[in-house]
N, C-alpha and C positions, 0 to 999 in steps of 0.2 A: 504494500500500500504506500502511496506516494503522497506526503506532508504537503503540507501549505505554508511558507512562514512571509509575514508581514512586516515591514524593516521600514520604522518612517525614518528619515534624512539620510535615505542611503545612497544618496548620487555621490557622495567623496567620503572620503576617510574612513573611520570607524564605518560608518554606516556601509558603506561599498563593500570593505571587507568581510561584514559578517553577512549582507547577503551571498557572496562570493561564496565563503565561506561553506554555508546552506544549501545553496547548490550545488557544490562540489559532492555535500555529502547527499543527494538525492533528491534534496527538496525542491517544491516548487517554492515560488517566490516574486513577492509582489513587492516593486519598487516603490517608492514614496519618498517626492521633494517634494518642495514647496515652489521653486522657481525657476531650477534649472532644467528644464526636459531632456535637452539634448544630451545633460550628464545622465539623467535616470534613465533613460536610451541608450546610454553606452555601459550603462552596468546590468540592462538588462539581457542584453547581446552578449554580455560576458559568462554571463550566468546562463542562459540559453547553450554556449558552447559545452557546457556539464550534460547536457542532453536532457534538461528541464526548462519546463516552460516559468515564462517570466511575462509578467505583468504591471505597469507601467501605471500608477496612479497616482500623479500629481494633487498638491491639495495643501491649506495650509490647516494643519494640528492644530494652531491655537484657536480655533471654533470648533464648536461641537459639531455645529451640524456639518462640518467638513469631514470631520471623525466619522464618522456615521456614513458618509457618502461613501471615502476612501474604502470603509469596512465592505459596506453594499456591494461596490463595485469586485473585491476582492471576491467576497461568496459568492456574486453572479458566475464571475468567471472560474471558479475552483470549487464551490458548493460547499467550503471548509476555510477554515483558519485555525490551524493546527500549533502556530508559533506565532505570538504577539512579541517583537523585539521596539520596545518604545526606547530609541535612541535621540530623537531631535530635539534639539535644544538652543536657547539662547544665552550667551556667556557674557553682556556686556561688560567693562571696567568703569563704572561711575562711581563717587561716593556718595554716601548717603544723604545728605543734607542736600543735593540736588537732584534725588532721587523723586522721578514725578507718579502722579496718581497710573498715569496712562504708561509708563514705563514699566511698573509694577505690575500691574494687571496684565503686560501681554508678554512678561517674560512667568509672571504665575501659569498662564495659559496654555503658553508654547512646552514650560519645563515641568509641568506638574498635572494641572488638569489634561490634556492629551492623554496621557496614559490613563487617567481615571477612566474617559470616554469611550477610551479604545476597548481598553478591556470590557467594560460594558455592553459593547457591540461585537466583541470576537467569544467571550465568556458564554452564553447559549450554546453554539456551535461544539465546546468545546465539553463541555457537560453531559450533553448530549451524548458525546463518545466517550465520555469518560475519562478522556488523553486530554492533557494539554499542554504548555509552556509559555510562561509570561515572563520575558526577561525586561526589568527598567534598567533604565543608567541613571546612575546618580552623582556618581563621582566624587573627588576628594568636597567636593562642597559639603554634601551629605556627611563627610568627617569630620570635618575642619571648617570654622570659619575664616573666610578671606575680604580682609580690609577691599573697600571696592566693590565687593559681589553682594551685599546682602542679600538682595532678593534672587539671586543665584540660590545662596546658602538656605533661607527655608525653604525655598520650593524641593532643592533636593533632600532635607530632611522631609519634607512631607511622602516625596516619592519614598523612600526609605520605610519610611510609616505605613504607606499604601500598600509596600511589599509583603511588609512582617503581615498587615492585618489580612490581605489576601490568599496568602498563603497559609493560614491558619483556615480560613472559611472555606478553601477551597481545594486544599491539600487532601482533606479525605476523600474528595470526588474526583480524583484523579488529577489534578491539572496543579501542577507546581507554579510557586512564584519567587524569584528571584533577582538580585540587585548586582549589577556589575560595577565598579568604581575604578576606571582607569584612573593612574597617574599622567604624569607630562608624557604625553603621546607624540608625535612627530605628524603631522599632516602629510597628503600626498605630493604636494607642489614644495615641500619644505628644502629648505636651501641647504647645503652643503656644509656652511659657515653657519652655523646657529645664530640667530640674533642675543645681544647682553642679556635679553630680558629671559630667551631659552636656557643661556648657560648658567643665567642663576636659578635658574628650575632641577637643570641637571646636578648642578651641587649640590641640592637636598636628596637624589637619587644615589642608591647607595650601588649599583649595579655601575652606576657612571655613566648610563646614557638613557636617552629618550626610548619607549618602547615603540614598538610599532604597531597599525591596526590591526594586521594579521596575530598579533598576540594575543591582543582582545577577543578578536573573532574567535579565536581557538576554545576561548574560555564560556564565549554563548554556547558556543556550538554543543559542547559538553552538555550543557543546562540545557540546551533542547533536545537533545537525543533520550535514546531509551537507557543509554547507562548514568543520564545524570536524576534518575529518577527520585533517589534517594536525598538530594538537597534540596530543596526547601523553602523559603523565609530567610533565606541569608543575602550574605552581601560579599560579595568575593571580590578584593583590591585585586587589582592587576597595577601594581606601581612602583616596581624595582625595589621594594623597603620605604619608600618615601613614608613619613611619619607627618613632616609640618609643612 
């Protein structure tokens, strides 16, 4: 039987690699940007070359009712959503005292509600069979607070929150949930020469360097398969030791 998994912001980086990823290992796989088609186009052709079908649905997460559409669209075309990977996100750098109403609500939206909705709309399907997997990303925010991110920082506590309590409600009817936290990742367009502000990142990395997408991906991929059935409600750092 041939999976379904759902990857929103997977036209670059992390997102690209864990649908890659999914596909490699048999899944089908339904792409999700928000902007770029041409990128969610070229990672779905990518993933097409695994010998599974790929499906392209643009949309932006931070509305429901785009949630809801992207989902729709997803079971029209596959009659299942087998793997919810809620990856997209917004990371701005502002401090807080010029932090706006309208700033706050559509990085809440993008980083936190999204996955609330998704799940909502993939979580039937999955009950239904009994099987499922719901991977968020939370990231070191979800650990640590960072000068500059607030509203970074609760939204990914709250995803963290959404984890543990979903995985509790829904762990006995088959369908696991779980929390990925990369550290300083390295993007796909990333330069050769790290910029100051990457190699003070790398300092607090105790491996000594940036990791890569394909590390992360390796770590959902586990979480969606049949042998990561046994975790959970957890939160699993992908971040060379990084602590602060």
């Amino acid at each position: 039987m041939t999976r379904t998994a759902l990857i929103t912001g997977a036209g670059r980086n992390i997102g690209r690699a864990v649908a890659l990823s999914l596909a490699q290992a048999g899944m089908n796989v339904v792409i999700n940007g928000s902007s770029d088609r041409a990128a969610a186009e070229s990672v779905a052709a990518e993933a097409r070359a695994f010998g599974v079908r790929a499906l392209v649905a643009m949309g932006d997460v931070g509305l429901r009712t785009e949630c809801q559409r992207i989902a729709a669209e997803a079971l029209a075309e596959f009659g299942t959503v087998d793997v919810l990977v809620n990856n997209a996100a917004l990371r701005p750098l502002n401090g807080f005292l010029e932090l706006t109403e309208e700033d706050y609500r559509r990085i809440m939206a993008v980083d936190l509600e999204a996955a609330i909705w998704l799940s909502q709309a993939c979580l039937p399907g999955m009950l239904e069979k009994g099987w499922g997997r719901i991977v968020n990303f939370a990231g070191m925010n979800a650990i640590h607070g960072y000068a500059g991110r607030a509203p970074v920082s609760i939204a990914k506590h709250g995803v963290w929150g959404l984890t543990k309590s979903l995985g509790k409600e829904f762990g006995p009817r088959g369908v696991t949930v779980n929390a990925v936290s990369p550290g300083p990742i390295a993007a796909d367009d990333e330069d050769e020469a790290p910029s100051a502000y990457r190699q003070a990142m790398i300092k607090r990395v105790p491996v000594g360097r940036m990791g890569q997408p394909a590390e992360v991906a390796a770590v959902v991929r586990l979480l969606a398969s049949e042998e990561g059935a046994f975790i959970n409600g957890q939160m699993l750092a992908v971040n060379g030791g990084a602590e602060t």
